[in-house]
Z-matrix of the N, CA and C atoms (Angstrom, degrees):
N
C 1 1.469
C 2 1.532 1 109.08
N 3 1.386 2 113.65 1 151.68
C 4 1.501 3 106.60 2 -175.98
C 5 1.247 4 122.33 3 -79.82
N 6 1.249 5 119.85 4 139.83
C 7 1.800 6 106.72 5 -169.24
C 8 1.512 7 104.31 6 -69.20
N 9 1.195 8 141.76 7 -25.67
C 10 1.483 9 128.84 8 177.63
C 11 1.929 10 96.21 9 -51.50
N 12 1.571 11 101.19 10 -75.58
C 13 1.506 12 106.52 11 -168.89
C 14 2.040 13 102.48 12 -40.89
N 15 1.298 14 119.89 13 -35.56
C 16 1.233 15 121.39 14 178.31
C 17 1.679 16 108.12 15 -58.47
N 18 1.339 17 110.97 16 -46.51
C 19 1.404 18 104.92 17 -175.92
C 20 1.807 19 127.29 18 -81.19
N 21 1.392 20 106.19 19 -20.69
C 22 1.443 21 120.75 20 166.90
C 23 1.698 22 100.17 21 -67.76
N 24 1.186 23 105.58 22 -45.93
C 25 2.102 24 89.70 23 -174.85
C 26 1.794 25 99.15 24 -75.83
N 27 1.093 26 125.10 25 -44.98
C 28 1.443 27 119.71 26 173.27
C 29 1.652 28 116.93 27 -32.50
N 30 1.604 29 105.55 28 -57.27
C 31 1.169 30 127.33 29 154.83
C 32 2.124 31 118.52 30 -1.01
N 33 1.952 32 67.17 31 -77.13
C 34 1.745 33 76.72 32 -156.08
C 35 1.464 34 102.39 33 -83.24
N 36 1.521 35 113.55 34 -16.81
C 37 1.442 36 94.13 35 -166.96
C 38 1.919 37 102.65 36 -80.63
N 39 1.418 38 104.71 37 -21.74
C 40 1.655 39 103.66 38 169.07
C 41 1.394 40 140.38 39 -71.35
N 42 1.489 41 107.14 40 -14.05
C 43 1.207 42 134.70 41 169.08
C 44 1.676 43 118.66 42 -70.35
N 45 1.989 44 93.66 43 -47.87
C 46 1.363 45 94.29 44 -162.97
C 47 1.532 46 101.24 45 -96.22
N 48 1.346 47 106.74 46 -11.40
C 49 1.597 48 108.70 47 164.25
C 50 1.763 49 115.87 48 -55.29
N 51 1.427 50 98.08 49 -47.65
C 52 1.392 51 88.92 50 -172.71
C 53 1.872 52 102.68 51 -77.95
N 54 1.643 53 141.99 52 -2.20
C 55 0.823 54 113.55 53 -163.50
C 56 1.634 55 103.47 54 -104.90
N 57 1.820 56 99.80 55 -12.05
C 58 1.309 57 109.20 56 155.13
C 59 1.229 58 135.73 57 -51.66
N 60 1.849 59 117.37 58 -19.58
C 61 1.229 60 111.92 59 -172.57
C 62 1.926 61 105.49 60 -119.00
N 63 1.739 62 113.19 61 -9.48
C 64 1.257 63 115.93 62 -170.77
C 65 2.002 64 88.37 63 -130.37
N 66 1.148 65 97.26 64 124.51
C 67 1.286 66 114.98 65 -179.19
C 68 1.706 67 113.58 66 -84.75
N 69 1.341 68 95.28 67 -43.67
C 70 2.095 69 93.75 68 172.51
C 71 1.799 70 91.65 69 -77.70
N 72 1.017 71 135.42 70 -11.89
C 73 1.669 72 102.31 71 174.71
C 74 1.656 73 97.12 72 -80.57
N 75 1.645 74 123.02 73 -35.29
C 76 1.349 75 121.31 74 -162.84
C 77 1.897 76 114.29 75 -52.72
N 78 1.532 77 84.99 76 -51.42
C 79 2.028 78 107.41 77 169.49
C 80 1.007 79 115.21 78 -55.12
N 81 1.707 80 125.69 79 -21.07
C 82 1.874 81 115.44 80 -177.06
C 83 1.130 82 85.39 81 -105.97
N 84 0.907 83 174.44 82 65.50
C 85 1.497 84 168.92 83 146.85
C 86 1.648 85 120.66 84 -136.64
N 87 1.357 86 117.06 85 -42.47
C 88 1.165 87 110.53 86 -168.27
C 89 1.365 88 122.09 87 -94.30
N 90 1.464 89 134.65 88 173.30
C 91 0.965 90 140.84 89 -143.53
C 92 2.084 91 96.83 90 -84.80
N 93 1.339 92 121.38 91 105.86
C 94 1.160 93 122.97 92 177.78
C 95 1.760 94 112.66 93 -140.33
N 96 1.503 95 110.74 94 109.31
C 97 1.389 96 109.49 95 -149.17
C 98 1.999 97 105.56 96 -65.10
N 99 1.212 98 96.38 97 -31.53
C 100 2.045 99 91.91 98 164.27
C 101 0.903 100 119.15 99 -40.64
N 102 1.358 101 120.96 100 -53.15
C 103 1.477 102 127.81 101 178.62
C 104 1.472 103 126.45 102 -56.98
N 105 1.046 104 90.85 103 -49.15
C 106 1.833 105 115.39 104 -166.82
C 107 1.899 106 97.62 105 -67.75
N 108 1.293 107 105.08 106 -49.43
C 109 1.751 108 121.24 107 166.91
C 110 1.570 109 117.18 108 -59.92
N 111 1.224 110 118.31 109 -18.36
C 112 1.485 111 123.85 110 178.49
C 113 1.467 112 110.09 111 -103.91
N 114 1.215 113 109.38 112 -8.62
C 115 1.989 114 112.79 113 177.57
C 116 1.703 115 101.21 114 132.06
N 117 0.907 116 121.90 115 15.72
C 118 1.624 117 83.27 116 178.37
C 119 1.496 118 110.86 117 -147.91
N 120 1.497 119 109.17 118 92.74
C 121 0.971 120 151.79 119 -110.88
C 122 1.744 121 93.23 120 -123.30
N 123 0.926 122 113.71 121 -29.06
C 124 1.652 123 126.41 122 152.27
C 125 1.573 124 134.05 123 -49.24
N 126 1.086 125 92.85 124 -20.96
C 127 1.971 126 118.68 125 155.29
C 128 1.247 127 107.14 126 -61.40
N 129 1.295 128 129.21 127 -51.44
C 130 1.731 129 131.24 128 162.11
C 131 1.441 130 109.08 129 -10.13
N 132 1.404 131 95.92 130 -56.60
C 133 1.423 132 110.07 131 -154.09
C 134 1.410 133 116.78 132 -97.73
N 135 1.504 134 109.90 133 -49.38
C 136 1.534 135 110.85 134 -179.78
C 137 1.006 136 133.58 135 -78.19
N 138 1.539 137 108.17 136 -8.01
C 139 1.769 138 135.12 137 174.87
C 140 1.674 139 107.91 138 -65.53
N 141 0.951 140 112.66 139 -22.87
C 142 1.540 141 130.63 140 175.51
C 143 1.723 142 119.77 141 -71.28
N 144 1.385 143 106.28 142 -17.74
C 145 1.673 144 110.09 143 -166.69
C 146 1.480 145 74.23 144 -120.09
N 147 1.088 146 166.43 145 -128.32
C 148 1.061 147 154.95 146 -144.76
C 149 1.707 148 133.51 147 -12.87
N 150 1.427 149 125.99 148 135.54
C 151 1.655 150 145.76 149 172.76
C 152 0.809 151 119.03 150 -124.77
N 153 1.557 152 104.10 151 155.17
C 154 1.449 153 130.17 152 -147.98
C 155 2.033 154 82.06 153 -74.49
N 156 1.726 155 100.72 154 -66.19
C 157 1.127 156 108.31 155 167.27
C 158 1.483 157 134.66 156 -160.02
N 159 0.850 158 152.56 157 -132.76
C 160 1.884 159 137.42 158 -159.76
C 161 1.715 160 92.25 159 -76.17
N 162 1.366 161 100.43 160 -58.66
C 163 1.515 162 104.43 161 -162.53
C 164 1.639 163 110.45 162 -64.28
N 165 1.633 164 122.07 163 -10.94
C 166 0.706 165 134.79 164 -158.90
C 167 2.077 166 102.56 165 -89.74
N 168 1.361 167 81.36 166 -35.32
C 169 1.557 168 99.85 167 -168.57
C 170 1.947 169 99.22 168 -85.44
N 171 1.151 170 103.16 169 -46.02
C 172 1.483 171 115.05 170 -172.70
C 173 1.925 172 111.15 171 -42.06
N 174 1.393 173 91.48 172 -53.07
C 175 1.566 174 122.50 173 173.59
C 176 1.593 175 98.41 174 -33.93
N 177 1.479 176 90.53 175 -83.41
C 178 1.647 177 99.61 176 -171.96
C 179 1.317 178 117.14 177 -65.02
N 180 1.310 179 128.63 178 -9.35
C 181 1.590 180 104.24 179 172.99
C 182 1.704 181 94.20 180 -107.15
N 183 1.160 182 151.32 181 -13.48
C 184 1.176 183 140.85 182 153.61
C 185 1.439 184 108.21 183 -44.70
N 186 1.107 185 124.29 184 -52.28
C 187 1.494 186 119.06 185 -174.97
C 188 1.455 187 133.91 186 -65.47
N 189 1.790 188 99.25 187 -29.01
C 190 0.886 189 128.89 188 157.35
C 191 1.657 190 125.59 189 -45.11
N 192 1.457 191 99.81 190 -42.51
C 193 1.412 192 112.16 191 -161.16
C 194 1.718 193 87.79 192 -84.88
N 195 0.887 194 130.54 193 -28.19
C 196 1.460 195 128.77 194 -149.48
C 197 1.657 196 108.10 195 -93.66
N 198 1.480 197 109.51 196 -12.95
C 199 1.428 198 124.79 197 -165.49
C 200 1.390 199 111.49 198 -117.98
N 201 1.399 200 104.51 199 -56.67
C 202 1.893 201 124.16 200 -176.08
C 203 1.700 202 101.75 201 -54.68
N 204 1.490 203 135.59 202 -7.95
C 205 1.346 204 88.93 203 178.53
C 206 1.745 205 108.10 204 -118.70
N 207 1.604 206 106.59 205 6.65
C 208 1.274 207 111.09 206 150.11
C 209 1.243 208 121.18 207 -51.59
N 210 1.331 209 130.11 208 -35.57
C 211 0.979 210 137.06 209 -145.88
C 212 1.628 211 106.11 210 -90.79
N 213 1.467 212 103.67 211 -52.47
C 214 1.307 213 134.81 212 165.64
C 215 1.501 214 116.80 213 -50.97
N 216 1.239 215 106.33 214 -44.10
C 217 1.617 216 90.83 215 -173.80
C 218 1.829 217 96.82 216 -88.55
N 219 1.335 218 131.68 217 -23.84
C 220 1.357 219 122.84 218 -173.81
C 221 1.634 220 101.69 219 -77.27
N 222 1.407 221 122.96 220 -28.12
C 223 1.569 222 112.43 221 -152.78
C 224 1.614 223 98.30 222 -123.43
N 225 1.256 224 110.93 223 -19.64
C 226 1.801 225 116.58 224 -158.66
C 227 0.723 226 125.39 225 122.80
N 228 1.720 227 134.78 226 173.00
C 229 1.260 228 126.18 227 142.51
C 230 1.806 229 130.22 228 -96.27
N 231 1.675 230 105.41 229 2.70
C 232 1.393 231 124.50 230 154.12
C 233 1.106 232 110.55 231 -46.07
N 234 1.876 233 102.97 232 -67.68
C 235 1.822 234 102.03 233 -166.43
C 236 1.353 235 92.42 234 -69.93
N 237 1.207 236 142.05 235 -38.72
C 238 1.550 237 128.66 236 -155.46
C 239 1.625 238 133.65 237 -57.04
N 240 1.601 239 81.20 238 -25.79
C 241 1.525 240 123.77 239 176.55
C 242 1.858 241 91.42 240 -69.20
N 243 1.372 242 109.64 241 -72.72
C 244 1.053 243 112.40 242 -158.81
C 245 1.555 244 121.27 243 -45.40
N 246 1.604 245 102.76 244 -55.86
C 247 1.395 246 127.68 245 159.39
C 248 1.607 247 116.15 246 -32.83
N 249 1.194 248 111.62 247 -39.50
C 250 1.573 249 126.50 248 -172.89
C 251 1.560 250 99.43 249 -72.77
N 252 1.337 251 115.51 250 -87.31
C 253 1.429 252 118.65 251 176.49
C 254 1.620 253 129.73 252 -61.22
N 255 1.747 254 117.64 253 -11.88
C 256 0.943 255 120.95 254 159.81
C 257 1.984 256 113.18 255 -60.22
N 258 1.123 257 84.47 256 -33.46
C 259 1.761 258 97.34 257 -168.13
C 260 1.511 259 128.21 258 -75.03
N 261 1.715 260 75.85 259 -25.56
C 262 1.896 261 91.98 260 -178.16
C 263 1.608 262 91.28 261 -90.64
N 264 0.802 263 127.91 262 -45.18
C 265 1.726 264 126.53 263 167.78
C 266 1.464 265 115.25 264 -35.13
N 267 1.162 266 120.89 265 -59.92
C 268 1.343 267 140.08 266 -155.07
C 269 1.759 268 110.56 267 -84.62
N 270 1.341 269 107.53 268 -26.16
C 271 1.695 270 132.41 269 168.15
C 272 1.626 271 98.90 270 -75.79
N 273 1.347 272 115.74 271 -37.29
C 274 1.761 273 113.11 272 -179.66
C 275 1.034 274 116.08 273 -75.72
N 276 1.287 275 115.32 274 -43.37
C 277 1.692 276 133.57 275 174.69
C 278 1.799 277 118.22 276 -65.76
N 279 1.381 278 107.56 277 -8.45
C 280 1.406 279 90.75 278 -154.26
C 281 2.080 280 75.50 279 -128.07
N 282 1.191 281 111.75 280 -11.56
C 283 1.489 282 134.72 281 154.09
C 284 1.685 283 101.59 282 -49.48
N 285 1.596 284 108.48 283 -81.04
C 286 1.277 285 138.72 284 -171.42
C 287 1.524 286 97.41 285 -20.44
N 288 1.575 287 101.56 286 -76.61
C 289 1.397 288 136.03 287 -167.93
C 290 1.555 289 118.95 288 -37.05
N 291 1.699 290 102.57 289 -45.15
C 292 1.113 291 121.92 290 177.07
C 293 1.421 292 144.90 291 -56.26
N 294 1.965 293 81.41 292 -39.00
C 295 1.965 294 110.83 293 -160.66
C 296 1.709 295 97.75 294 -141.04
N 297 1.442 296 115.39 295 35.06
C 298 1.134 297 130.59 296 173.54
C 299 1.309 298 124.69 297 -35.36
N 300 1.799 299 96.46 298 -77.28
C 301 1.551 300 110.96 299 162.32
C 302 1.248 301 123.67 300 -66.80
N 303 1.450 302 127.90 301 5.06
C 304 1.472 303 124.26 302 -158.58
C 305 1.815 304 94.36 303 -118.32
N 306 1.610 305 101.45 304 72.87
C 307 1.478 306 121.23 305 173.08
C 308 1.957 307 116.24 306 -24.30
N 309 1.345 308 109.33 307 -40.93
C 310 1.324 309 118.00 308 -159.89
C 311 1.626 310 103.41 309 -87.10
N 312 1.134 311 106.79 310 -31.55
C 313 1.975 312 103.49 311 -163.50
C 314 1.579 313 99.80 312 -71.43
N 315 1.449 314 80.99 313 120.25
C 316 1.950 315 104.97 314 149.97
C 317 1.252 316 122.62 315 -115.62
N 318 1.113 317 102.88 316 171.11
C 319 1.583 318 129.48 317 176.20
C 320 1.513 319 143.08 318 179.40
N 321 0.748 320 127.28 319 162.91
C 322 1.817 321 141.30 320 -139.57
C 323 1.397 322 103.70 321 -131.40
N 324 1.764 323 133.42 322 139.28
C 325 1.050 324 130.04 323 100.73
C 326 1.628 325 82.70 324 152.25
N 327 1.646 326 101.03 325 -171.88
C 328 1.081 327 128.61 326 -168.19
C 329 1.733 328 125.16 327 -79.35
N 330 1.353 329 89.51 328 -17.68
C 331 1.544 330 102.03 329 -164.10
C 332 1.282 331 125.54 330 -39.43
N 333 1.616 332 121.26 331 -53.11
C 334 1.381 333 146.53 332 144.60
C 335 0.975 334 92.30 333 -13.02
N 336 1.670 335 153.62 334 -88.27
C 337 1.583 336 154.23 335 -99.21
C 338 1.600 337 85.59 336 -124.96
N 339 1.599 338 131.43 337 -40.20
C 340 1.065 339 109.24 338 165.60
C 341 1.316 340 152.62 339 -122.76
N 342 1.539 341 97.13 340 31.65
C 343 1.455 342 120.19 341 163.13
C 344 1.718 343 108.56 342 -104.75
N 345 1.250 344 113.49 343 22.61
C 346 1.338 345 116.05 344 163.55
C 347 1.607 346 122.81 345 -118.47
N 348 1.863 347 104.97 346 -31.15
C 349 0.961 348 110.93 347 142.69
C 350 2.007 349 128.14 348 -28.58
N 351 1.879 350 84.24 349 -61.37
C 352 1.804 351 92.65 350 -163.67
C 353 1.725 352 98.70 351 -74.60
N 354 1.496 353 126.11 352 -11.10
C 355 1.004 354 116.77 353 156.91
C 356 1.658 355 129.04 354 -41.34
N 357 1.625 356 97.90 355 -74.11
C 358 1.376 357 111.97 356 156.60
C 359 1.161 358 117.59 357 -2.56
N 360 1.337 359 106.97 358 -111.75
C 361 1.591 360 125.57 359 149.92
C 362 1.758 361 97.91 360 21.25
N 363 1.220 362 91.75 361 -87.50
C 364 1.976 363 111.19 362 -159.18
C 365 1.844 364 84.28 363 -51.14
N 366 0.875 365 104.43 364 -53.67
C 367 1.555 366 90.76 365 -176.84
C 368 1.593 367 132.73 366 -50.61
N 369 1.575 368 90.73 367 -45.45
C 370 2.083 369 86.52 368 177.60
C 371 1.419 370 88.85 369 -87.76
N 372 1.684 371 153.41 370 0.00
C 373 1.278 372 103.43 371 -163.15
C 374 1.811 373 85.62 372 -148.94
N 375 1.438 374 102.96 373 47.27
C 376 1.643 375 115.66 374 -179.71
C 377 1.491 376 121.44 375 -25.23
N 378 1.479 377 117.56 376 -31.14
C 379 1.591 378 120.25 377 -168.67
C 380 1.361 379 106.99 378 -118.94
N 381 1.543 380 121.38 379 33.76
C 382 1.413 381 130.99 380 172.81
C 383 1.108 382 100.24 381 -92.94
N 384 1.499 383 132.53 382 163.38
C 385 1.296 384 146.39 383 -158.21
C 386 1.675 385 99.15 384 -111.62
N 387 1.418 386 123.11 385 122.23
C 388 1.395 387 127.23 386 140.14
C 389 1.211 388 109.87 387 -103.21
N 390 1.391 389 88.90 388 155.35
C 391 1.733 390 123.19 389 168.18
C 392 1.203 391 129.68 390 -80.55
N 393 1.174 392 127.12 391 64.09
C 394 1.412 393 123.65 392 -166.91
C 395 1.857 394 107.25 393 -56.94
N 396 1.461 395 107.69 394 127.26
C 397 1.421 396 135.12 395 173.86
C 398 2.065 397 84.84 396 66.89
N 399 1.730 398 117.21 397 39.68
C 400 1.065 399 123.50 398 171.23
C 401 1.766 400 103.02 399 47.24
N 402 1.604 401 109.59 400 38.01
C 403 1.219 402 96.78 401 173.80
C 404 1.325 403 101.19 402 -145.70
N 405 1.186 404 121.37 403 -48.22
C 406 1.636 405 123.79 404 -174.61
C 407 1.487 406 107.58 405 -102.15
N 408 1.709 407 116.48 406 128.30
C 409 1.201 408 117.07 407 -160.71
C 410 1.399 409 107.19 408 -103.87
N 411 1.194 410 107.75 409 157.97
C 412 1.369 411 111.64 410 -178.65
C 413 1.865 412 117.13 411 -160.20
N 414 1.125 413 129.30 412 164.42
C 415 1.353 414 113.07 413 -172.59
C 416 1.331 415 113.41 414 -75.62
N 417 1.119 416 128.20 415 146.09
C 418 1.885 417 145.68 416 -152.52
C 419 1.945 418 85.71 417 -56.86
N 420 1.455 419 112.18 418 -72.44
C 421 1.186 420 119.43 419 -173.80
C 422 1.543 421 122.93 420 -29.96
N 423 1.131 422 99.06 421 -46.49
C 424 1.576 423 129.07 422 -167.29
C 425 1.453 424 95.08 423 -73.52
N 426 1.128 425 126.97 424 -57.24
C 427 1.733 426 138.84 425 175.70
C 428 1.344 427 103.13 426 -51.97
N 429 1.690 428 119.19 427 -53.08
C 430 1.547 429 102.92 428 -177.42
C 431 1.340 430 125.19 429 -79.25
N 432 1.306 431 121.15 430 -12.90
C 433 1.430 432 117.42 431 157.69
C 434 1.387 433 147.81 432 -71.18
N 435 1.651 434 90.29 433 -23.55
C 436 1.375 435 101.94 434 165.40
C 437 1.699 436 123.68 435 -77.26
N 438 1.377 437 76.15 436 -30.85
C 439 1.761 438 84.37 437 -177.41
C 440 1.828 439 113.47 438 -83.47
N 441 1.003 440 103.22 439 -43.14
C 442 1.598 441 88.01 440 153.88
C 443 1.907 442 126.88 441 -58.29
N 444 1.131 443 127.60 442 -47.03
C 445 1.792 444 117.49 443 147.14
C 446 1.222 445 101.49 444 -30.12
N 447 1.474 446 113.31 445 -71.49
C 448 1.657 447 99.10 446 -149.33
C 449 1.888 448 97.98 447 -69.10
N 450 1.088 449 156.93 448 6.93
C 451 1.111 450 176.77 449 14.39
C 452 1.917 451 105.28 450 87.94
N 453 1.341 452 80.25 451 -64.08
C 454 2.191 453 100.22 452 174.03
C 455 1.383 454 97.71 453 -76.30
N 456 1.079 455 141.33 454 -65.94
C 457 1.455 456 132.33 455 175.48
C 458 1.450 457 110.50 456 -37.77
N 459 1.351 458 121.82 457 -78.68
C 460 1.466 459 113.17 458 179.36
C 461 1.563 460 131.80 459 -41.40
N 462 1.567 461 103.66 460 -22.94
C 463 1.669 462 93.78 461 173.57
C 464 1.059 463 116.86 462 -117.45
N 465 1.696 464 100.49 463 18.17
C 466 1.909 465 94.95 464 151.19
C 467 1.248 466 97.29 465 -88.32
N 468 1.581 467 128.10 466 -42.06
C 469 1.711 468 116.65 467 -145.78
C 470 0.977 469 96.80 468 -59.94
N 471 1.538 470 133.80 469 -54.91
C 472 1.477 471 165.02 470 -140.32
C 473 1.558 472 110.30 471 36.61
N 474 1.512 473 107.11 472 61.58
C 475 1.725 474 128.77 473 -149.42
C 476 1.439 475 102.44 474 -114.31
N 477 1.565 476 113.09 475 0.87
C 478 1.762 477 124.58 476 176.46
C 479 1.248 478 114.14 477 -145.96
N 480 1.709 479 110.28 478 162.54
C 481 1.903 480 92.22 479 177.07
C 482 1.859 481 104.40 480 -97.65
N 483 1.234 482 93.90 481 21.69
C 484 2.183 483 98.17 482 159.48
C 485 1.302 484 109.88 483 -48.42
N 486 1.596 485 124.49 484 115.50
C 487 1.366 486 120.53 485 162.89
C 488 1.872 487 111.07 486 -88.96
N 489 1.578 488 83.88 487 93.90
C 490 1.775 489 99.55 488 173.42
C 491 1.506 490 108.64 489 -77.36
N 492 1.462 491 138.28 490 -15.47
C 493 0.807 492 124.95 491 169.57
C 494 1.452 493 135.50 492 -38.04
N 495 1.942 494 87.54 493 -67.27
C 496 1.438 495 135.19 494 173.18
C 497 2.058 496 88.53 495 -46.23
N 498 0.881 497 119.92 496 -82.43
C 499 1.435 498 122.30 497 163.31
C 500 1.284 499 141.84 498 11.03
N 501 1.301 500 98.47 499 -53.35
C 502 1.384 501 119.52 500 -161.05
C 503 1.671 502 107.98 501 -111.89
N 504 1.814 503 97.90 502 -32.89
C 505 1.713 504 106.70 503 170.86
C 506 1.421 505 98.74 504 -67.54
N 507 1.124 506 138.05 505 -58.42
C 508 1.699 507 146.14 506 178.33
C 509 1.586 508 110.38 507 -21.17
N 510 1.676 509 107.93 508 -55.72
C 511 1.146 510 116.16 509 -154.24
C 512 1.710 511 90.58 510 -107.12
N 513 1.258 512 122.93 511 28.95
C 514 1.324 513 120.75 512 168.15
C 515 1.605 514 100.89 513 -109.59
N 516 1.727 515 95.38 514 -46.04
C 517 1.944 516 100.17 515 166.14
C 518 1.751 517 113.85 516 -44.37
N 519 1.189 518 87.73 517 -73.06
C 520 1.537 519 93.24 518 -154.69
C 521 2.170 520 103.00 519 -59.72
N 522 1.286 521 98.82 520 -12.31
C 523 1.737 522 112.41 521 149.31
C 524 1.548 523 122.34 522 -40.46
N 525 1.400 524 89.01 523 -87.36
C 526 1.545 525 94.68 524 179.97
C 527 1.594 526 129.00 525 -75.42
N 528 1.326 527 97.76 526 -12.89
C 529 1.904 528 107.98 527 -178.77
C 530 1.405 529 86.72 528 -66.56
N 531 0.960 530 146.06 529 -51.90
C 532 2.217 531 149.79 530 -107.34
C 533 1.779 532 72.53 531 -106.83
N 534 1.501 533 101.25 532 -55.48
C 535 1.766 534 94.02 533 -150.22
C 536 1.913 535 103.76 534 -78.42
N 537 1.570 536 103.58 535 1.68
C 538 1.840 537 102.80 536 -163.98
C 539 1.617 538 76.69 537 -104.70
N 540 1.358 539 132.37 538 -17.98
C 541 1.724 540 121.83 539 177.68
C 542 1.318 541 105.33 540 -96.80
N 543 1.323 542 125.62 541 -32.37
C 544 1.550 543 126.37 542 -178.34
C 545 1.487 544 127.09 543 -114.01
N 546 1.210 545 115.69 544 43.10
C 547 1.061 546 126.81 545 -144.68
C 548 1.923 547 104.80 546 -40.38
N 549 1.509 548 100.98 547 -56.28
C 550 1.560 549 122.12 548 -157.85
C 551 1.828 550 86.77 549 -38.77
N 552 1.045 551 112.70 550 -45.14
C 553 1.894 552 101.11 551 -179.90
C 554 1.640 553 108.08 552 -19.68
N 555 1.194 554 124.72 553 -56.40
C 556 1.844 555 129.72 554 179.59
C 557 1.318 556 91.13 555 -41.76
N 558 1.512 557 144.85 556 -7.34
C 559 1.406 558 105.07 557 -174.52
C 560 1.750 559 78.14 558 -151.06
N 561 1.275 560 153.80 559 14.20
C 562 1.397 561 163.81 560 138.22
C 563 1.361 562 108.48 561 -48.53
N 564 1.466 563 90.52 562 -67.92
C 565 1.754 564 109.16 563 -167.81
C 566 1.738 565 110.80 564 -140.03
N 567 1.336 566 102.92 565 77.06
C 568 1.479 567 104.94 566 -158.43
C 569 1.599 568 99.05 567 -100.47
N 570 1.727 569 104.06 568 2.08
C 571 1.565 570 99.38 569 179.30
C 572 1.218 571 101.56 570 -105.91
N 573 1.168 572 123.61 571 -21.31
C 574 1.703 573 123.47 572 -177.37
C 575 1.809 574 103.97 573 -91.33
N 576 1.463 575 115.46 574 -18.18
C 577 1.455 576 108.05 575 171.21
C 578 2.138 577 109.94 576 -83.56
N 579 1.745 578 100.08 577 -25.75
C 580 1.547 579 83.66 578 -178.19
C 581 2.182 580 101.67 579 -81.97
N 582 0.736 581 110.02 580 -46.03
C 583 1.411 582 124.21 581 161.92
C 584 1.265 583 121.02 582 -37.25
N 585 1.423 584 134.51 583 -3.53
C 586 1.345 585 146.75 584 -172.93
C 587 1.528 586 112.77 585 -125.51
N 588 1.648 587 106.39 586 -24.46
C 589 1.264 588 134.99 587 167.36
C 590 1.435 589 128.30 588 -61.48
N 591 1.374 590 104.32 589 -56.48
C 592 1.496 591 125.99 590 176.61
C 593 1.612 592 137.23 591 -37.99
N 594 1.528 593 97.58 592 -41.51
C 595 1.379 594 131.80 593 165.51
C 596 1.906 595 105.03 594 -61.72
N 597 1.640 596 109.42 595 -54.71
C 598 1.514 597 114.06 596 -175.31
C 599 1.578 598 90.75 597 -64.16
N 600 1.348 599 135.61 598 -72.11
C 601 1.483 600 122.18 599 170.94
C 602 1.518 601 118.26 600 12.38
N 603 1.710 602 71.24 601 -99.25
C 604 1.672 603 108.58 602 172.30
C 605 2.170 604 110.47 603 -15.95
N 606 1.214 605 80.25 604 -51.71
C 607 1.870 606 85.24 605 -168.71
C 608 1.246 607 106.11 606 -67.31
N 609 1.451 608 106.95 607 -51.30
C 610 1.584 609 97.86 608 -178.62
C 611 1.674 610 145.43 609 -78.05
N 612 1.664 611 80.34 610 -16.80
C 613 1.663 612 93.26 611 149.41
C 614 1.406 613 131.57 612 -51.38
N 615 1.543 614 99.44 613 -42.17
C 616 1.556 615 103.62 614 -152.21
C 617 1.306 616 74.68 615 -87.05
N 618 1.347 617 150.70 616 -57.78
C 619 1.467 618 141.26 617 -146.67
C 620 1.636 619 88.17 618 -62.43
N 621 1.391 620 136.46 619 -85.21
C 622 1.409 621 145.34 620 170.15
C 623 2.300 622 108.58 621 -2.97
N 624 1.209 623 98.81 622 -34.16
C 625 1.005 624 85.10 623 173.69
C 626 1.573 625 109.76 624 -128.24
N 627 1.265 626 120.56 625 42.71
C 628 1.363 627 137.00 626 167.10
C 629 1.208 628 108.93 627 64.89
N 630 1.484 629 137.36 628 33.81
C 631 1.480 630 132.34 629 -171.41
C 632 1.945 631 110.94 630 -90.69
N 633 1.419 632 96.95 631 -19.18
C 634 1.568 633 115.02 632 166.02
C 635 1.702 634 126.55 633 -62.46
């Protein structure tokens, strides 16, 4: 395994270990838009190494492991990096955007950084097989479109405490990072990049005309 991808899961599971066991480190750290709106703007970032809880954490670096070194061996571990923290950024921001006025909402974890990653992924290697719920397979492409819908569904219903936001900004990063490092994809996979698109559309329409 690559020691970068080795040191990002080291990362989170030491982070969220300790926020599992100290509750005032969990509250200064995690993603809480009062905070983040009053200056401290470092929640962006550290809200990302932190879980809700084990199974919470387990999830995301399993998935991680299963995606990140496609990614890595086709693009680097420069861009991978980039892709990673571009994504967890871009899941906060597109978080931010969402729950602006809504002083109280927090949230935790990795998802952002690695559902943009597994974006990636779907991007250089469109006709690879996922496992949906790692059990029922289906083509990568096909998986990320649905799961971005089901992504738009969840943050209209707002019927779970899943941050699809965080989600959906991730997999908009690790979107546009893949295609601003790999460009030739527009003409590789120019049906799985407009097709991957449609869904981001989709969202911002409906938000634009208040359907969110």
């Amino acid at each position: 395994m690559n020691t970068i991808l080795i040191g990002i899961i080291v990362a989170n599971v030491l982070v969220s270990y300790k926020g599992f066991n100290d509750l005032s480190f969990f509250r200064k750290y995690e993603f809480h838009v009062g905070s983040i709106r009053s200056g401290e703007q470092i929640r962006m970032l550290t809200s990302g190494f932190l879980h809700v809880d084990m199974m919470h954490l387990i999830f995301n670096m399993l998935t991680l492991c299963f995606f990140a070194p496609d990614v890595i061996n086709y693009l680097g571990a420069v861009s991978f990096l980039l892709i990673y923290f571009g994504s967890l950024i871009f899941g906060n921001l597109l978080t931010m955007l969402f729950h602006k006025n809504d002083y109280s909402y927090r949230a935790v974890g990795a998802s952002g950084a690695v559902t943009g990653v597994l974006y990636s992924a779907i991007l250089l290697f469109p006709n690879s097989e996922v496992g949906l719920y790692f059990v029922i397979p289906m083509p990568a492409f096909v998986f990320g479109i649905f799961y971005l819908l089901y992504s738009i569904y969840g943050m209209k219903a707002k019927n779970d405490n899943i941050g699809h936001t965080a989600h959906f900004g991730g997999a908009i990063g690790g979107y546009l990072i893949t295609l601003t490092k790999e460009p030739s994809l527009f003409y590789d996979h120019s049906l799985t990049v407009i097709l991957l698109a449609m869904p981001i559309v989709i969202l911002f329409v409906m938000a634009k005309l208040g359907k969110l």
